[in-house]
N, C-alpha and C positions, 0 to 999 in steps of 0.2 A: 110200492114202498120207496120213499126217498135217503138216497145217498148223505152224506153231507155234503158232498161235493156236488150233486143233483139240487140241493136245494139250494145249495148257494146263488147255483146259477138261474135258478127258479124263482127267486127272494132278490133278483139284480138292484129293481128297484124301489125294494119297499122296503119296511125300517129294519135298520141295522136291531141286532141281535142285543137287547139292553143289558146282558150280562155281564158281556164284553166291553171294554173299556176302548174308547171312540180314540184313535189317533190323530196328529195331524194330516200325515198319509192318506184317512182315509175321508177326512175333512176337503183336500185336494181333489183324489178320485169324484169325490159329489160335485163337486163346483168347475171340475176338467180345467183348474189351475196347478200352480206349484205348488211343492209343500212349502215354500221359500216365502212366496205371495200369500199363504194361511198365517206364516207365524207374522207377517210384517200386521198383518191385518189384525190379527187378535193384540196387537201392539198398539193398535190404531195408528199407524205408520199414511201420512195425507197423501204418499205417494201411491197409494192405492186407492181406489174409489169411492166416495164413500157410502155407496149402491153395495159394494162389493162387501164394503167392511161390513155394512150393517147386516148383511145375509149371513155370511160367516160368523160372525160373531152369533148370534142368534142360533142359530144353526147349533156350534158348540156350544151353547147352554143348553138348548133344548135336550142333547145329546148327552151332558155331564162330561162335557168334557175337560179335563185335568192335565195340562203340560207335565213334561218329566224334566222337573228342575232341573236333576243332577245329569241328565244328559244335555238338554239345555248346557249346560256350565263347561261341560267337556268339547262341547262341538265349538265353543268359546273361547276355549283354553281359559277359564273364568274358574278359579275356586270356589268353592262350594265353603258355606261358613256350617259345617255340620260336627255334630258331637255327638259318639255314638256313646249307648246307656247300656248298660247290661245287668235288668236285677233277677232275682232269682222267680219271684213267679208274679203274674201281675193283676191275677187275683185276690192279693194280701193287701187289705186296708193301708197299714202302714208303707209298702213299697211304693203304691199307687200315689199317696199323699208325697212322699219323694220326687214321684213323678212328676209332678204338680210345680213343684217347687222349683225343678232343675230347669223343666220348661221354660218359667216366667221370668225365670232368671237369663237364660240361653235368648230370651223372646226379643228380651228389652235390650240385649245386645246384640241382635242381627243373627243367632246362632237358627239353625234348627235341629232337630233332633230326629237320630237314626235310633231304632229302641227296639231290642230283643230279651228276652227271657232265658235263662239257662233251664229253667225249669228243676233247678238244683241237680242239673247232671251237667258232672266234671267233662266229658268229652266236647260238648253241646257248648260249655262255657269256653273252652278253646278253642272251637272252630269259629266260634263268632268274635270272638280279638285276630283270629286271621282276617276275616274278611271284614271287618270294620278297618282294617289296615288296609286292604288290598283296595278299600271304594275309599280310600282318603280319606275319612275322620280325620278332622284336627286333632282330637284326643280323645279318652272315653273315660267314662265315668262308669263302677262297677263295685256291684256286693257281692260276694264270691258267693259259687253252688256248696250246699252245706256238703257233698263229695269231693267238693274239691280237695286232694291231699299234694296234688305236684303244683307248682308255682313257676313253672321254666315259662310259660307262653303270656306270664305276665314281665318277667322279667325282659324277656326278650322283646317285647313292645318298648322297654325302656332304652335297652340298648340301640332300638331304633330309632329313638327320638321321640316317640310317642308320649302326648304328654298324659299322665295316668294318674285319676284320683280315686280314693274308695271310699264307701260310705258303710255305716254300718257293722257289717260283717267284713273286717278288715284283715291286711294279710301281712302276718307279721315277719314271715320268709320276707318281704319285699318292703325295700326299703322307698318307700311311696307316700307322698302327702294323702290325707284322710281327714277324713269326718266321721266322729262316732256320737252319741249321745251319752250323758255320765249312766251309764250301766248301773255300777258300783253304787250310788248314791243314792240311783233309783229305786233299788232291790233292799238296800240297808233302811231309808225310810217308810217303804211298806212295811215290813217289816219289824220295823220297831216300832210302827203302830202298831197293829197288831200284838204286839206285846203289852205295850199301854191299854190295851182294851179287856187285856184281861187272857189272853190266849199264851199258853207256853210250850207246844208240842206241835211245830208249824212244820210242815212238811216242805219240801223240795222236787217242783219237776221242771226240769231244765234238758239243753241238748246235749248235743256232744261235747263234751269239754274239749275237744279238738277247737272250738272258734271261743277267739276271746270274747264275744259277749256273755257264752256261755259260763266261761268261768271269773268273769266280773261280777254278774248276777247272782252266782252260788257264793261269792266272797261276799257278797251286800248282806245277804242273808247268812250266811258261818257267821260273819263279823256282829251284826246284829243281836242275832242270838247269844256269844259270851260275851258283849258288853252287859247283858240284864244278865249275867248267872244262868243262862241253858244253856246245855251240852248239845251242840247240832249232832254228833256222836251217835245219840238216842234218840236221832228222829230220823223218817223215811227219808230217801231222795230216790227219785227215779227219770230216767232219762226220758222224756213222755214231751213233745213237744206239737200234738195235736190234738186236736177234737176226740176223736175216731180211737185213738190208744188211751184217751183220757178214761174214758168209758168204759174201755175194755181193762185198763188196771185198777182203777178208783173203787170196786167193790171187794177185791181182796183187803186193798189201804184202809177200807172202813170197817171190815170184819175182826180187825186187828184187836189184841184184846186192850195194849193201850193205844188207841186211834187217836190220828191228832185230831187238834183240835181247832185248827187251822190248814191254809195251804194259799202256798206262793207259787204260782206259774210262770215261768217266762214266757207267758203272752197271752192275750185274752182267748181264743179257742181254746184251748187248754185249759185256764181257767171255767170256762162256759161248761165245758165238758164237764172238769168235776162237781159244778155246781147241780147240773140235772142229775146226774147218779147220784149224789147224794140226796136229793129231792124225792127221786124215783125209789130210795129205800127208807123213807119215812124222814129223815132228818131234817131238821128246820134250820134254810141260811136266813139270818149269821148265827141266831141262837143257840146250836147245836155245832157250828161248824163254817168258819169265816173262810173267806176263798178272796182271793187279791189275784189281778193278771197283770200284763204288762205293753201296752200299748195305746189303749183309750183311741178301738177304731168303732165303727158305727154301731158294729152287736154290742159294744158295752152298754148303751143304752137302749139296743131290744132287746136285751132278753128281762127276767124275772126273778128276784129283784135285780134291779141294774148294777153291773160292774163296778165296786173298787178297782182303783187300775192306776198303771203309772205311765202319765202323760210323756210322750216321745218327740212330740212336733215335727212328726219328719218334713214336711214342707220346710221347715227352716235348714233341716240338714240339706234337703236338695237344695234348694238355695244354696249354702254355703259349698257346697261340691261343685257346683257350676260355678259360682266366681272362684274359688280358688282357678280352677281350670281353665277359663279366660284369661284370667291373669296369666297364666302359663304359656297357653297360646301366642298370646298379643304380648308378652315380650314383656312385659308389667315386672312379673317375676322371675327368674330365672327357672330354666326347666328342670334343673336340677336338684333346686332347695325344696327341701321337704317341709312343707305345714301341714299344720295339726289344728283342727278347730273341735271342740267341746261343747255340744247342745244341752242344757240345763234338761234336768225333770221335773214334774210335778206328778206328786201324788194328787190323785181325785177320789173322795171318798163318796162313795153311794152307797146302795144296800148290802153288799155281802161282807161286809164287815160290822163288828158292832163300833159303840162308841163310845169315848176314853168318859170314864165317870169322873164328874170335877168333881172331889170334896173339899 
């Protein structure tokens, strides 16, 4: 039976371990040069050979091999042009679309991106604003964990000069430039479709009214409703902001003896969700039962029938999150002044809503 230390030594000279990541060290070691002489060469540096370069180089391809920029930069005393992200999870359509956007933005001005997830846990989103500080971020870019309730480790990134912008899920403890989408405007036009179409008992599932989109979105929709003469009063709301709960509360909501007759989600899983339970207990969307979400990410158009939804474009918010924040960096703006940018919505109307009858 071999050791790992046995085999190491038994595997001297045959191929490195492909799991592991190839260094220049050990790019050296093979070629019984420098590590000094590796990196002039993978520079293609003529004061090296060009027998030598070509084998090295080669060599590290065949290998995958990948330099460490940011140490690279340090052994330089060279900055690093990097912006760290922090959103809450990065399997959400719309976060990932953010993604997209802050990159391209970051891309075309030399930046690169350090990118973690809070996975919506408050500790997890604090230890990672220390250490985007601690590895030098220029600044960072971030949507708070829907746990987050203390605000001190955001504050105190500012106090250090840290330049700090948020998107989305914004912090209003913290006096911070941001990017939100119109919430408000987006939640009040679904909505008032839906009333146009003939629907008056629209339900409500939204988060925690602790984060302001949360309570933007339930105001689009209060507001909606007594402009047309309903009392939001007499309809359900319930705090339900996924798939998984959608399913597990939506057969009580529909047993109701007056069940709406509609339903507003703040965000398409949610929405999706109550569309199949209602399906799975005989009712017919929109006929029986219109269902509107809020994002317009890829399921609105797989599922059956497709998604009403209110269009987010996060790519434009990352975008505008990243240049606000370059500009902060690079001196453009002062690090102090606080902007505000506003991304429009659109409502998209598909199948699970019906439609307004002209007469």
């Amino acid at each position: 039976m071999l050791t790992q230390r046995n085999f190491a030594m038994s595997n001297k000279n045959k191929m490195p371990n492909t799991n592991a990541p190839i260094t220049m060290k050990d790019i050296a070691k093979e070629f019984n040069v420098s590590v000094a002489t590796v990196s002039r060469a993978l520079k293609g540096n003529p004061r090296i050979s060009e027998n030598t370069r070509n084998k090295i180089i080669a060599y590290a391809r065949e290998h995958n091999f990948c330099p460490n920029l940011m140490a690279e930069s340090l052994r330089n005393n060279k900055t690093m042009k990097i912006i760290g992200v922090i959103i809450p999870q990065f399997t959400h359509f719309y976060f990932s679309s953010v993604l997209s956007g802050i990159e391209d933005e970051a891309v075309k001005h030399g930046y690169r991106l350090l990118v973690a997830q809070s996975n919506e846990d408050y500790q997890r989103e604090v230890e990672t604003c220390q250490s985007f500080y601690e590895n030098k971020a220029c600044g960072i870019i971030v949507s708070q964990a829907k746990s987050t309730h203390r605000y001190e480790h955001f504050q105190r990134l500012i106090d250090m000069g840290m330049p700090l912008v948020f998107f989305d899920r914004i912090c209003t403890g913290i006096n911070s430039s941001r990017v939100t989408v119109d919430d408000y405007m987006g939640a009040f036009s679904a909505v008032e479709y839906m009333i146009k179409t003939g629907c008056r008992n629209i339900a409500f599932y939204g988060s925690s009214m602790k984060m302001e989109i949360s309570k933007n979105r339930y105001n689009g929709w209060h507001d909606a409703m007594r402009k047309h003469g309903l009392n939001p009063d007499n309809c359900v709301k319930i705090e339900c902001d996924n798939r998984k709960d959608a399913e597990r509360l939506t057969p009580d909501v529909l047993k109701m003896e007056n069940r709406p007759d509609a339903f507003f989600a703040i965000n398409d899983d949610t929405a999706i969700g109550i569309m199949y339970t209602a399906k799975k207990m005989g009712l017919r969307v929109p006929e029986d039962i219109s269902v509107c979400g809020f994002t317009n990410g890829q399921r609105a158009v797989a599922c059956d029938p497709m998604l009403t939804t209110v269009e987010q474009n996060g790519y434009e918010v990352g975008r505008l999150a990243a240049d606000l924040l370059i500009n902060k960096v690079e001196g453009i703006v002062p690090i102090d002044k606080v902007e505000k940018r506003v991304v429009r919505t659109k409502l998209i109307i598909r199948g699970t809503t019906k439609t307004i009858n002209k007469q």
